[in-house]
C-alpha positions, 0 to 999 in steps of 0.5 A, spaced: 020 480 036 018 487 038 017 492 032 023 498 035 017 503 031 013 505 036 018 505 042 022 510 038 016 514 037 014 514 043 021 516 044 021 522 039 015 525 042 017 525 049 024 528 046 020 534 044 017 534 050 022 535 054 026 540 049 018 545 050 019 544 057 027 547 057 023 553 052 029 550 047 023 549 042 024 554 037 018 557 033 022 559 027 027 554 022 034 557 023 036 559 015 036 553 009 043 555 009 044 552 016 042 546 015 045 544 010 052 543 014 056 538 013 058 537 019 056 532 024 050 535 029 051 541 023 055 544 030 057 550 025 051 553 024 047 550 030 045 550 036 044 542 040 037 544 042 037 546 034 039 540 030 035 536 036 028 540 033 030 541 025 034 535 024 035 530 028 026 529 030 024 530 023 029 526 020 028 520 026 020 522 024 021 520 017 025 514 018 019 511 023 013 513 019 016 509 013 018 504 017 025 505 014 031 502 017 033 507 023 041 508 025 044 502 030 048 508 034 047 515 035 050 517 041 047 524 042 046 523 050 054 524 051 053 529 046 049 533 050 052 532 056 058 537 054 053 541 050 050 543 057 056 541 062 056 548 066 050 550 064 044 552 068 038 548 065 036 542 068 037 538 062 037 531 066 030 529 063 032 531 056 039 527 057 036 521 061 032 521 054 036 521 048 040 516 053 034 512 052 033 513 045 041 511 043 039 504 048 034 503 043 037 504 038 042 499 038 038 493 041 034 493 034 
C-alpha cells in the first residue's frame, strides 16, 4: 500500500499555497494566548485562514514529518464553505484543497 505521507505533504504544501495567493498568509503569529483556545478550529480567537496557517499546517507538518499517525477525519472543507460563504475571495482552489486533503485522510 501506497504510504499517505507524501500525498499529504504535497497537499500541505499546496494548501499554503493557495492561502499566499488569497493574501490570508500572515507574517505575524497571532498572541500565545489565541492559540491556546480550546475550542474546535480555535473559532474564539481565530480567524479560519489563521488556524489553517498557525495551527492546522504546522501540526499536520509535524505528524507528517514524524510519520506519526494522521487524523482519519478532519472535514475542514465544509468548515471553510460557511466560513467564506457571501464573501468576495475566490476561495474555490483553497476548498477544492482541503476537499482533497479530508478525502486523503480518510482513504488512510
Amino acid at each position: 500500500m501506497k504510504s499517505i505521507y507524501p500525498d499529504i505533504a504535497t497537499l500541505l504544501l499546496e494548501l499554503e499555497g493557495e492561502l499566499r495567493r488569497l493574501a490570508l498568509w500572515e507574517s505575524e503569529p497571532p498572541a500565545p494566548e489565541a492559540l491556546a483556545s480550546t475550542q474546535p478550529f480555535c473559532v474564539d480567537t481565530l480567524t479560519l485562514p489563521q488556524w489553517l496557517q498557525f495551527v492546522f499546517l504546522p501540526r499536520m507538518s509535524q505528524l507528517v514529518e514524524a510519520e506519526h499517525p494522521l487524523p482519519q477525519k478532519c472535514g475542514i472543507a465544509p468548515m471553510a464553505e460557511e466560513y467564506f460563504s457571501g464573501g468576495q475571495l475566490p476561495i474555490a482552489g483553497l476548498v477544492r484543497k482541503l476537499t482533497e486533503i479530508d478525502e486523503r485522510l480518510e482513504q488512510g
